[in-house]
Every structure is written in structure tokens, then in C-alpha cells.
C-alpha positions as CSV (number, residue, x, y, z in Angstrom):
1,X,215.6,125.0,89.7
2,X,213.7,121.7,89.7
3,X,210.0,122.1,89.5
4,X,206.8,119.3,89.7
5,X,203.9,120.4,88.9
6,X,200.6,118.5,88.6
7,X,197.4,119.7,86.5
8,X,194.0,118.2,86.9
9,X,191.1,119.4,85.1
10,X,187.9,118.2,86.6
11,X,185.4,120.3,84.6
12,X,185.7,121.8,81.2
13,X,186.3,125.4,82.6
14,X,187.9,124.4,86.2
15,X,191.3,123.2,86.8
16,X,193.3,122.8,90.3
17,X,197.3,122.0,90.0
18,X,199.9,121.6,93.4
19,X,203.5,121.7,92.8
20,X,206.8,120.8,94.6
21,X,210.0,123.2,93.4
22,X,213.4,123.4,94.4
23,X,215.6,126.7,93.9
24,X,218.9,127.3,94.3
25,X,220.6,130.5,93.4
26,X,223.7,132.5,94.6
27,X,223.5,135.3,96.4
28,X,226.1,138.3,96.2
29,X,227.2,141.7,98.1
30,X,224.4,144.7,97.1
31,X,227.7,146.9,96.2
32,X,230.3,146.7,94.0
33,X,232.6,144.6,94.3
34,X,229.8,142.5,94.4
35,X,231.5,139.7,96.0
36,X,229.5,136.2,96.7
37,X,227.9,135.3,99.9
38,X,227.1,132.5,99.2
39,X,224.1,130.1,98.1
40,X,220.3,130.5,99.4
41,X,218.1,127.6,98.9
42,X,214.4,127.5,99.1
43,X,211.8,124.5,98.6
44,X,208.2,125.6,97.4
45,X,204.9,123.7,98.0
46,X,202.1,125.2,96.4
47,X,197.9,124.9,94.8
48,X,196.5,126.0,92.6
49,X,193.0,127.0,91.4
50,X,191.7,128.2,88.3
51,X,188.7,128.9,86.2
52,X,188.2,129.8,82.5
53,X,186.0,131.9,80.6
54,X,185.8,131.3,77.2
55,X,185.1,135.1,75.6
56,X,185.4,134.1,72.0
57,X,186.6,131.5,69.4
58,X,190.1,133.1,70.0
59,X,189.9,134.8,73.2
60,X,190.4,133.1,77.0
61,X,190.2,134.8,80.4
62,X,191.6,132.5,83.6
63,X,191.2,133.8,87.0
64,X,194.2,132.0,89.3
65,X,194.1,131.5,92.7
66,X,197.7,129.8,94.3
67,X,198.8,129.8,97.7
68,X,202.7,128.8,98.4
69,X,204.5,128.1,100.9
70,X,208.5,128.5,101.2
71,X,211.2,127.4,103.3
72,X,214.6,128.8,103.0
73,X,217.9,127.2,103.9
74,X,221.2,127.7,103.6
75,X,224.0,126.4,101.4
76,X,224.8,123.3,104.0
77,X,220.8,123.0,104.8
78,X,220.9,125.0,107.7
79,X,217.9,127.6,108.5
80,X,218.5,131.2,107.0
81,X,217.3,134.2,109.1
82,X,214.1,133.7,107.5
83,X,212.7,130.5,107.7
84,X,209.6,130.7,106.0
85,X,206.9,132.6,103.8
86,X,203.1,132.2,103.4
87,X,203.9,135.6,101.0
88,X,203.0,135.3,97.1
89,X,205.4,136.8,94.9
């Protein structure tokens, strides 16, 4: 996985961040053997927004908004059944 991420904090309790990932992983048979299938690759945009309250000396709460989106491709870059997701994990 190769990830970029970029933070900007543009009050003291506000920050917004947007990232550009790369994920490659290999994907394998659901039953035993468990044989490969090959490689699944995805590329990830995504933003970020999120606010702080300060509760006490030692205590933080952050409330995160991020929306993503992903595009999946095959291991020789060629579009998988599902091309893309607007879906959070």
C-alpha cells in the first residue's frame, strides 16, 4: 500500500485532509485449497473533515467526516467486475 495524505489545520479545532492511496493485495479461492486468483488493485481518492472538542486537559473528542472514492483494477490494469465505490468502509 502507498498512501499520501495531506493535513491542513485552518483553525485551532478544525482540520480538513485529502489523500491519494494505492493498494494492492492478492486475492485467493474462499475454500480450502485456497488457491490464488490473482491480484486486485484499487486507487483511493479521498477528504477529509474534522473538528475537535477539547473535554479536558487530557481528554479530546474529534467528529470525522471523509468521503472516498475507489477504483478497482485488475492485476494487468484492466477494469474488475466492479469498477467503482462511493461506499465508506
Amino acid at each position: 500500500m502507498l498512501n499520501h495524505e495531506v493535513y491542513h489545520k485552518f483553525a485551532p479545532n478544525q482540520q480538513y485532509s485529502y489523500a491519494l492511496s494505492y493498494r494492492r493485495q492478492n486475492v485467493y479461492d474462499e475454500k480450502a485449497p485456497y488457491h490464488n486468483e490473482g491480484v486486485e488493485q484499487e486507487f483511493r481518492l479521498y477528504g477529509r473533515y474534522a473538528y475537535t472538542f477539547k473535554l479536558s486537559e487530557r481528554w479530546k473528542w474529534k467528529n470525522t467526516l471523509r468521503q472516498e472514492f475507489r477504483k478497482f483494477l485488475l492485476q494487468t490494469f484492466t477494469r474488475q467486475k466492479r469498477i467503482f465505490s462511493l461506499e465508506p468502509d
